[in-house]
N, C-alpha and C positions, 0 to 999 in steps of 0.2 A: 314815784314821780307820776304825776299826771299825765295824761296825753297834752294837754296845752304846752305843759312847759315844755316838756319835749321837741314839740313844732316849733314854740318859738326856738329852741336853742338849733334846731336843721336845720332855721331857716335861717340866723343869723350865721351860721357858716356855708351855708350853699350860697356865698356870693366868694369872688378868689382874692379881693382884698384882706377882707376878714379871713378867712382861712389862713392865708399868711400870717395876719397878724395874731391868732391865736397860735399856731404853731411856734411861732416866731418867741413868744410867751411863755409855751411849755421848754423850750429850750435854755432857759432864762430862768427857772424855775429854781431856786425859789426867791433869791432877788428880784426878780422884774426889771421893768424898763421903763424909763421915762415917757414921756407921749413924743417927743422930738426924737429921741434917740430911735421911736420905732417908726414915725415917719420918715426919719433918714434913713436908715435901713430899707426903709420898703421904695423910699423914693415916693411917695406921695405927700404929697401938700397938708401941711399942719391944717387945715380947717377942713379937712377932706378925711383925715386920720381922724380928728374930730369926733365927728359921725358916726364912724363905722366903730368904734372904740365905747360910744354910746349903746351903740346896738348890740353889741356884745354884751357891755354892762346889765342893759335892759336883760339880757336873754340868762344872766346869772354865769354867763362862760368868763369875765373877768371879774377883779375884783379891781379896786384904785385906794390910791392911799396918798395923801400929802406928804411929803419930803421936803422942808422949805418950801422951795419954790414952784417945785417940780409936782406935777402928776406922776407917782411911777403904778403902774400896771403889773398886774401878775395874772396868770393863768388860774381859774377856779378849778384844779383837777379833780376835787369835790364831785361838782356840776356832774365836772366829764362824766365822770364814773358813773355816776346815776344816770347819766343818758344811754352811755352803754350799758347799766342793767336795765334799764327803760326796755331796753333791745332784748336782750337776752333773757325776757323774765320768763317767756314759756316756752325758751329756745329744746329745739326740736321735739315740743308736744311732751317736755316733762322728761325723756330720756335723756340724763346725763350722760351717757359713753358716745351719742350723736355728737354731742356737744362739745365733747374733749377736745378734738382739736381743734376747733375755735379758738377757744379759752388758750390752749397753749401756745396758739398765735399772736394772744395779746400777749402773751407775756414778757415786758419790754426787754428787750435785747442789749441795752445800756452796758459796753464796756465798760468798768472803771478805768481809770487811766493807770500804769503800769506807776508805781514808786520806783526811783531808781535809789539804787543805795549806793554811799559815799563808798570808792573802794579803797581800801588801806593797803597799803605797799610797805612789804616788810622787808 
């Protein structure tokens, strides 16, 4: 990744609408969410979701897709990833063991949800 595209994609999340609504995304993953459905959620005004949903597009952090009628939205985890190795490409001067625990910080934390099983009564 470039250093450009990098900025642009810092720059379209250092504002805290957009942060939400890319978080908001990743959560949603890997259906997405309509452009209403994530203005409602956030509480801001559809032409105002608009915008910032734009700017994200521009920055490669989302992607959009027609559904009928609907705009639905997904999170580019793609992007992400490459911005975080954007970050990490000479992390700690080329020594990986500095680096370890970074890395095993990201490592997303994501319970699965527990299955519960049918119990049989004999």
């Amino acid at each position: 990744m470039e250093s450009e595209a990098a900025i642009l994609s810092f720059a379209a999340l250092a504002q805290s609408t957009r942060l939400d609504v890319f978080r908001l995304l990743v959560k949603h993953e890997p259906e997405g969410l309509a452009a209403g459905e994530i203005a409602k959620a956030l509480a801001v005004p559809q032409n105002t979701m608009s915008s910032h949903l734009a700017i994200l597009a521009r920055a490669g952090l989302v992607i959009s897709e027609r559904k009928s009628r609907s705009i639905v939205y997904r999170a580019d985890l793609a992007r992400l990833g490459g911005v975080v190795q954007f970050l990490l490409e000479d992390c700690c001067g080329g020594r990986a063991d500095l680096c370890a625990p970074l890395v095993v910080s990201l490592t997303p934390r994501c319970v699965p949800a527990k299955k519960t099983r049918a119990r049989v009564r004999v």
